[in-house]
Structures are given as C-alpha cells and as structure tokens.
Backbone as XML, in Angstrom:
<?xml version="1.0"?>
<chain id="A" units="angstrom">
  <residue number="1" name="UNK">
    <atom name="N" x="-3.300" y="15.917" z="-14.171"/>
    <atom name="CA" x="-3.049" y="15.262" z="-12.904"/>
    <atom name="C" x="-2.027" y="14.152" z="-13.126"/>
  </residue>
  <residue number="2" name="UNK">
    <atom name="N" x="-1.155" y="14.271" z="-12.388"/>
    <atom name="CA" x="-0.057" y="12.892" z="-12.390"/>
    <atom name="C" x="-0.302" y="11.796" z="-11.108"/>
  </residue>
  <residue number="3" name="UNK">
    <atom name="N" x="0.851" y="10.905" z="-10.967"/>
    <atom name="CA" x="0.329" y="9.547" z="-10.119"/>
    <atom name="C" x="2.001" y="9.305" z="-9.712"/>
  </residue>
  <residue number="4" name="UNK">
    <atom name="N" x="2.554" y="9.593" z="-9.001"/>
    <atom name="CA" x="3.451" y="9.310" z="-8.268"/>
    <atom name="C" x="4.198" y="7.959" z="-8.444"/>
  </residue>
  <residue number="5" name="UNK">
    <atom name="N" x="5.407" y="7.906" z="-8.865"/>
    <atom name="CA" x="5.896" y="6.479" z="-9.338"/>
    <atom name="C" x="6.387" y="6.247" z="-8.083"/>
  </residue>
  <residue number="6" name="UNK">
    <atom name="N" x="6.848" y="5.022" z="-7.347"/>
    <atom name="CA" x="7.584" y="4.552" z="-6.396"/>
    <atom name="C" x="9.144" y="4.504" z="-7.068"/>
  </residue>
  <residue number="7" name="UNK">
    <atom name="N" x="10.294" y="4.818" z="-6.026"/>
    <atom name="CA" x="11.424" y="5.003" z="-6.583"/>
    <atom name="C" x="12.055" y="4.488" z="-5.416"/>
  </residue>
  <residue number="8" name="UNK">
    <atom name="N" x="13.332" y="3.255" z="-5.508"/>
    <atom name="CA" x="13.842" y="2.486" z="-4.881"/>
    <atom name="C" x="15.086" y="3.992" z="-4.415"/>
  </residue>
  <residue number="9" name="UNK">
    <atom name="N" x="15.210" y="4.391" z="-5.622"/>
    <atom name="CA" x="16.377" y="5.423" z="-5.208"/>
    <atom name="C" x="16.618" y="6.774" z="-4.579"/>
  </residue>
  <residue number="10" name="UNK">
    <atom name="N" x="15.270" y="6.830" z="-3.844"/>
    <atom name="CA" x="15.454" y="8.319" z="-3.102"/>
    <atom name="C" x="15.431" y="7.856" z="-1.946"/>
  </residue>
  <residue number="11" name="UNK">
    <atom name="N" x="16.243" y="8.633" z="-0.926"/>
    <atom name="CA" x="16.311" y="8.311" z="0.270"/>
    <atom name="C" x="15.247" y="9.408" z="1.066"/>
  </residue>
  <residue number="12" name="UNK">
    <atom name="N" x="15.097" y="8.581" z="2.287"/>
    <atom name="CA" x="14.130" y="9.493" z="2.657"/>
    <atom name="C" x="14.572" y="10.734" z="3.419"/>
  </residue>
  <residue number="13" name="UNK">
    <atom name="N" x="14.439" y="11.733" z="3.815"/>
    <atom name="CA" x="14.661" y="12.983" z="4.691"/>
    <atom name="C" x="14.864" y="12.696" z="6.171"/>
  </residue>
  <residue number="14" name="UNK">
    <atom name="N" x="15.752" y="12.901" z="6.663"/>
    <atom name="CA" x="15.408" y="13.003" z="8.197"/>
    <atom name="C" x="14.351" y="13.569" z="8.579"/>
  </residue>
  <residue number="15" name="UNK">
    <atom name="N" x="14.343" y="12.330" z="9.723"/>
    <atom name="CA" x="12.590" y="13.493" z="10.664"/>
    <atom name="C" x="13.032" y="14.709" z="11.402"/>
  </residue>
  <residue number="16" name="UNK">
    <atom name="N" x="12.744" y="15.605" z="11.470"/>
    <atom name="CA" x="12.198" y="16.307" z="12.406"/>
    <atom name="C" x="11.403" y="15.820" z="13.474"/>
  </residue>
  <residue number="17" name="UNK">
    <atom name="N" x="12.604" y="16.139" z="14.846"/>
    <atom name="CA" x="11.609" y="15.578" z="16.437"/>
    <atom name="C" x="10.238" y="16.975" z="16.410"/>
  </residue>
  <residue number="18" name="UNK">
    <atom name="N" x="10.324" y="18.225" z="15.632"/>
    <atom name="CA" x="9.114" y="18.803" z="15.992"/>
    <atom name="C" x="7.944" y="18.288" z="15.263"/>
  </residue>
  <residue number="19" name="UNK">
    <atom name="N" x="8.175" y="17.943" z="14.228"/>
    <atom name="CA" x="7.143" y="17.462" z="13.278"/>
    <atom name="C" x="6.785" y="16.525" z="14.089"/>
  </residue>
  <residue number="20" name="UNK">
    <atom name="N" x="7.545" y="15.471" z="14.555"/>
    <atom name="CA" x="6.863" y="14.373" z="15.262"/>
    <atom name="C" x="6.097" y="14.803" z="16.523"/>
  </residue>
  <residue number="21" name="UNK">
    <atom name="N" x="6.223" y="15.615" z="17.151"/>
    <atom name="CA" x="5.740" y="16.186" z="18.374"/>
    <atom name="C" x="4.558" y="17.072" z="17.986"/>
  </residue>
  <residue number="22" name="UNK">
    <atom name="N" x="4.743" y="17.579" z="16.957"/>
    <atom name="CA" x="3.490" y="18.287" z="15.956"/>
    <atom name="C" x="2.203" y="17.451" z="15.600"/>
  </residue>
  <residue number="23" name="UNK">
    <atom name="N" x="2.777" y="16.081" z="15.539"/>
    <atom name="CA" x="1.792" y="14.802" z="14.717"/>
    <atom name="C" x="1.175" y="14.577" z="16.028"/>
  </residue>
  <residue number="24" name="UNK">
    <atom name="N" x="1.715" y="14.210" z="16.831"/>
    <atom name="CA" x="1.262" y="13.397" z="18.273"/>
    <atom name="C" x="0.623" y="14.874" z="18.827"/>
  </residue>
  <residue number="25" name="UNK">
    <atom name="N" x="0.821" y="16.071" z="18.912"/>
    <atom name="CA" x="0.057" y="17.290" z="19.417"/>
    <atom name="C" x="-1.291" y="17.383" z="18.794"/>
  </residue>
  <residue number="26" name="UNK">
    <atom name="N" x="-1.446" y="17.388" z="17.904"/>
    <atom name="CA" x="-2.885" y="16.942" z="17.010"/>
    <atom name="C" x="-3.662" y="15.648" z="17.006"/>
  </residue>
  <residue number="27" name="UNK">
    <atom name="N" x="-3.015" y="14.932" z="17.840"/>
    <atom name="CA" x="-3.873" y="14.007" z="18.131"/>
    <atom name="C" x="-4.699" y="13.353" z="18.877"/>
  </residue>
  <residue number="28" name="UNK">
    <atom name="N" x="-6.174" y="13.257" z="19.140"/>
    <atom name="CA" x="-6.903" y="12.758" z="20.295"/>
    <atom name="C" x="-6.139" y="12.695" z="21.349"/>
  </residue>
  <residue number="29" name="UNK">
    <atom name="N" x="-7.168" y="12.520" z="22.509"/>
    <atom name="CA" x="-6.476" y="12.332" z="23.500"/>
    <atom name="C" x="-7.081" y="10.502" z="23.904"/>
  </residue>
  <residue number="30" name="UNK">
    <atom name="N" x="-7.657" y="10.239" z="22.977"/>
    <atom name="CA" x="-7.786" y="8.735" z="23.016"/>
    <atom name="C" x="-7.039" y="7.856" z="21.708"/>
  </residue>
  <residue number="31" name="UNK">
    <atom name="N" x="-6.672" y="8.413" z="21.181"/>
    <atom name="CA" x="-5.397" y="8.164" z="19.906"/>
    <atom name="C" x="-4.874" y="7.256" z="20.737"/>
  </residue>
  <residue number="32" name="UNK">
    <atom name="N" x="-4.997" y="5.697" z="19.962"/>
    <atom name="CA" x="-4.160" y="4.496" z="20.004"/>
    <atom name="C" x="-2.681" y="4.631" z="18.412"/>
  </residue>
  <residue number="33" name="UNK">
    <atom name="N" x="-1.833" y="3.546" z="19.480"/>
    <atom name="CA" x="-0.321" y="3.575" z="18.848"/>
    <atom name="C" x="-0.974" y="3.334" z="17.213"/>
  </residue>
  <residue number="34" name="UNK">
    <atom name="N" x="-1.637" y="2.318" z="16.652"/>
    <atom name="CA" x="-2.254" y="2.261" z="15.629"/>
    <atom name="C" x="-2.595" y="3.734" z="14.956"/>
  </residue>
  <residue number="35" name="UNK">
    <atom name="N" x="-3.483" y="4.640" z="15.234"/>
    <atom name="CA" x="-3.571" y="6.032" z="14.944"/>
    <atom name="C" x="-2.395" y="6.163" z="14.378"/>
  </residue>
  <residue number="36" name="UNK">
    <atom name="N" x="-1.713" y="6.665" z="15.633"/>
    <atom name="CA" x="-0.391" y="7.151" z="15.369"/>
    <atom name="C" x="0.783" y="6.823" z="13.743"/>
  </residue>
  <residue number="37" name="UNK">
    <atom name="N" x="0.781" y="5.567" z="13.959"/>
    <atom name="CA" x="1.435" y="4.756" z="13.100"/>
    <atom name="C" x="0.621" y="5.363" z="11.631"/>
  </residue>
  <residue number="38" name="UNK">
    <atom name="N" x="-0.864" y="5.205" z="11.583"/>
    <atom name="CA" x="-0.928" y="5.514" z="10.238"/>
    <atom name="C" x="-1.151" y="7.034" z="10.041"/>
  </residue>
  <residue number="39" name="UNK">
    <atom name="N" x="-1.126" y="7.936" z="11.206"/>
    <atom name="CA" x="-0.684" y="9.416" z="10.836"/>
    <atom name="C" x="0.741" y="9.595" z="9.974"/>
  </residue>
  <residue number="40" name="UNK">
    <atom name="N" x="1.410" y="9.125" z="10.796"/>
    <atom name="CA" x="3.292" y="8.541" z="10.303"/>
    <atom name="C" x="2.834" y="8.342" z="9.080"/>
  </residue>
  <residue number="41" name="UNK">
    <atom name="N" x="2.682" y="7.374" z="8.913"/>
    <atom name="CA" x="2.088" y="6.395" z="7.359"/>
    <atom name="C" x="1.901" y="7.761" z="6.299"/>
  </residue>
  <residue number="42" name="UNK">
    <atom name="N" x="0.830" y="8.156" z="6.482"/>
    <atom name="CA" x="-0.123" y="9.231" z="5.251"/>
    <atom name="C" x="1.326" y="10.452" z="5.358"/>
  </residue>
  <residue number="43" name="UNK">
    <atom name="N" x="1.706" y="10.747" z="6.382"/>
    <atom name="CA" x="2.412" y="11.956" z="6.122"/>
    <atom name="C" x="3.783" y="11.586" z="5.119"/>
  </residue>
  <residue number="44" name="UNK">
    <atom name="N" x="4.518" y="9.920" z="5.481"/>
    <atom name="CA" x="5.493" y="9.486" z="4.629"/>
    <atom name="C" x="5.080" y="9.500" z="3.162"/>
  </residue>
  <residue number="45" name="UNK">
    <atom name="N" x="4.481" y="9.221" z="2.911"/>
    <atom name="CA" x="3.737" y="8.998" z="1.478"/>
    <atom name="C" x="3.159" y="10.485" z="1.161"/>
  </residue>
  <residue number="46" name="UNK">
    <atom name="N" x="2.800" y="11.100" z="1.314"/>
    <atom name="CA" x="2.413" y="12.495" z="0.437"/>
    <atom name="C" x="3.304" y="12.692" z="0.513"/>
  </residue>
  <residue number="47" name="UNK">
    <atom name="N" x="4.648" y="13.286" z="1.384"/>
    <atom name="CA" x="6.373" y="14.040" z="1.477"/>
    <atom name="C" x="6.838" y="13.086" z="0.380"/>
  </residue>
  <residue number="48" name="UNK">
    <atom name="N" x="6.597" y="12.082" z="0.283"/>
    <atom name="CA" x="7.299" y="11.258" z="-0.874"/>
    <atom name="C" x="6.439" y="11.528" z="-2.106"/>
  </residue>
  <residue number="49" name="UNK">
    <atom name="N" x="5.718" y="11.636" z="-2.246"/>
    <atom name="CA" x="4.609" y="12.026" z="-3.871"/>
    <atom name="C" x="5.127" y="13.482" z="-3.993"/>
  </residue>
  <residue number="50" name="UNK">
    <atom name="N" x="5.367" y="14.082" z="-2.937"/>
    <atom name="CA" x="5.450" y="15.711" z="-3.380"/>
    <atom name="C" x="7.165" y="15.344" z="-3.981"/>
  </residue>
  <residue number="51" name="UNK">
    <atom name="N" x="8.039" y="15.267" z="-3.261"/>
    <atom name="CA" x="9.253" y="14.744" z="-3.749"/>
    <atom name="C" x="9.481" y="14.241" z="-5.262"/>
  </residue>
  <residue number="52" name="UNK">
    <atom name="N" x="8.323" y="13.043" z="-5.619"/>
    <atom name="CA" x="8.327" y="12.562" z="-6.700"/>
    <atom name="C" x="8.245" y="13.484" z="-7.769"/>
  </residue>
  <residue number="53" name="UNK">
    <atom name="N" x="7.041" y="14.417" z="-7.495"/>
    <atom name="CA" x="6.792" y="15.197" z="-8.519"/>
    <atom name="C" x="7.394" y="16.369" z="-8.619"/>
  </residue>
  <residue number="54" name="UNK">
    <atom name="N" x="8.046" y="16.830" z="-7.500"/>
    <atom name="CA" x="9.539" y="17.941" z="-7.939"/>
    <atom name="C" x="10.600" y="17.382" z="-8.657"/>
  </residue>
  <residue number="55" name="UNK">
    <atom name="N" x="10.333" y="16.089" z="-8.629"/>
    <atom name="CA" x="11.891" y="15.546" z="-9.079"/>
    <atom name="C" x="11.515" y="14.999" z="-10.575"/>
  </residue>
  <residue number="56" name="UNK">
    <atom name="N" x="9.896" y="15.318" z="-10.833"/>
    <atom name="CA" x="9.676" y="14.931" z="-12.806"/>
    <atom name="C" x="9.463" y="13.207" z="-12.540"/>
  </residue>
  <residue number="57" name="UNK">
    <atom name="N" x="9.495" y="12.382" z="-11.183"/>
    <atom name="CA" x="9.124" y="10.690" z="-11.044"/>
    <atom name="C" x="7.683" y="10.991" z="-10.629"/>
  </residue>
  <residue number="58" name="UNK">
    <atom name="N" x="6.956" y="11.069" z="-12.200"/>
    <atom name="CA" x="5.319" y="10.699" z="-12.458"/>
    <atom name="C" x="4.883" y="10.501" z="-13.591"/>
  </residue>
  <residue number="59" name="UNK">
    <atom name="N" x="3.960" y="9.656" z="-13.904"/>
    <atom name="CA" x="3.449" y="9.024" z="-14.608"/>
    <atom name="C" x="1.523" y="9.799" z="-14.759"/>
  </residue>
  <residue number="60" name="UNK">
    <atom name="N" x="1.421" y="10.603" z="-15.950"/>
    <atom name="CA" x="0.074" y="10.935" z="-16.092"/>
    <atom name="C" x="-1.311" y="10.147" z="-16.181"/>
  </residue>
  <residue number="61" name="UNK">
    <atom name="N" x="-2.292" y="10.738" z="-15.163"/>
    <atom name="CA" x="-3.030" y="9.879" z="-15.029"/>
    <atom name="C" x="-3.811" y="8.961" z="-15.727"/>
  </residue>
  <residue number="62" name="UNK">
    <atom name="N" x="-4.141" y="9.623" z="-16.823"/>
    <atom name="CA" x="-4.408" y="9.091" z="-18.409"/>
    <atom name="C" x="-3.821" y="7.697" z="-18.536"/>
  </residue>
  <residue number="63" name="UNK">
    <atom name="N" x="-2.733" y="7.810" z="-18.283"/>
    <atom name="CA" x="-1.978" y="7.128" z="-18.849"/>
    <atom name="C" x="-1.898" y="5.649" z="-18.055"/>
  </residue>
  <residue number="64" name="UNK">
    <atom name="N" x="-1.899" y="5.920" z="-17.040"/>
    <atom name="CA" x="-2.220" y="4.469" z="-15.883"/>
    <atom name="C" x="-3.582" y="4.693" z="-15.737"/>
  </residue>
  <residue number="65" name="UNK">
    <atom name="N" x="-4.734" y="4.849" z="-16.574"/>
    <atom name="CA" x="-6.166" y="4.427" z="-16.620"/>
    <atom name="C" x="-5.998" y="3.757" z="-17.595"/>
  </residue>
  <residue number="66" name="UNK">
    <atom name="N" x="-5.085" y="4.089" z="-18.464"/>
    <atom name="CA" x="-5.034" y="3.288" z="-19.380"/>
    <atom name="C" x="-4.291" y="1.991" z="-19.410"/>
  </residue>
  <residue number="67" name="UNK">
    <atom name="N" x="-3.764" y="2.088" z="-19.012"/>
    <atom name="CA" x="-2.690" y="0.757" z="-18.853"/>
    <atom name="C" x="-3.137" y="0.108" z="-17.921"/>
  </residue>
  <residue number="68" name="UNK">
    <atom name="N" x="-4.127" y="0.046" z="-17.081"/>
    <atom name="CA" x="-5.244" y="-0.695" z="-16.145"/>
    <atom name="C" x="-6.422" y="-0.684" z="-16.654"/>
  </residue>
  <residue number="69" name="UNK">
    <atom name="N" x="-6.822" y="-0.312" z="-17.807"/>
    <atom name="CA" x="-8.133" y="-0.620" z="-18.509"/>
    <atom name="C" x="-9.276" y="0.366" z="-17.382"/>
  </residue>
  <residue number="70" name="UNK">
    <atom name="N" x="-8.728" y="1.602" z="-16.876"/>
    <atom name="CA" x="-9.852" y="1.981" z="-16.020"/>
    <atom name="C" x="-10.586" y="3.387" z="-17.193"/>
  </residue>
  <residue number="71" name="UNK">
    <atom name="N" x="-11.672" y="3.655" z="-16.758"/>
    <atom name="CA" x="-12.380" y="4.418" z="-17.832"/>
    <atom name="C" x="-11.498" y="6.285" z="-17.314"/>
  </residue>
  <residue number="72" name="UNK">
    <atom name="N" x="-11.765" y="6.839" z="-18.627"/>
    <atom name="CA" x="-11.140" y="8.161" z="-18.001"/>
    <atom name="C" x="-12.004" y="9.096" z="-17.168"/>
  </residue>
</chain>
C-alpha cells in the first residue's frame, strides 16, 4: 500500500461541466452548499492520489508509519 505525496507541481485537470452535474445529480434533495463543497473536496483529492500514483509520487506505507512512530 502507498500514501500519496502532495506535489506543488501538477496542475490540476479541467472539470468537466458533466461530472459536475453528475456530483450535484447524486445528491439529496436536501444537500446544503456545504455537502456539495465537500463532495468537490473528496472527489479533488482521490483524482489527485490516483494521479500521484500513476505518476510513481508515493511514499510506502511502512515507511510513513515509520517516520511518525505509528505501529505497523
């Protein structure tokens, strides 16, 4: 298992207006802007971890348990 490094140097992808219309279609019909925002949120961040790890920017998990003193 790897851990996704943060990288100042990838830019992000254009959105897609369907994806966005896709996000907001799946969502309650009592879904506040908050919701919304952290649907946005979770979907930016996995497209960026998947990115990371096609592109070889990860760090094994081992390895940041270790370097945080967490147990394996």
């Amino acid at each position: 298992m790897v851990v996704s490094q943060l990288s100042e140097h990838v830019m992000a992808e254009p959105m897609k207006k369907e994806d966005a219309h896709e996000i907001v279609d799946r969502m309650p019909e009592n879904a506040t802007w908050d919701d919304l925002i952290n649907e946005i949120y979770v979907r930016q961040v996995i497209e960026q971890g998947l990115a990371d790890s096609k592109a070889g920017r990860t760090t094994d998990v081992g390895e940041v348990r270790k370097r945080y003193g967490l147990e394996e």
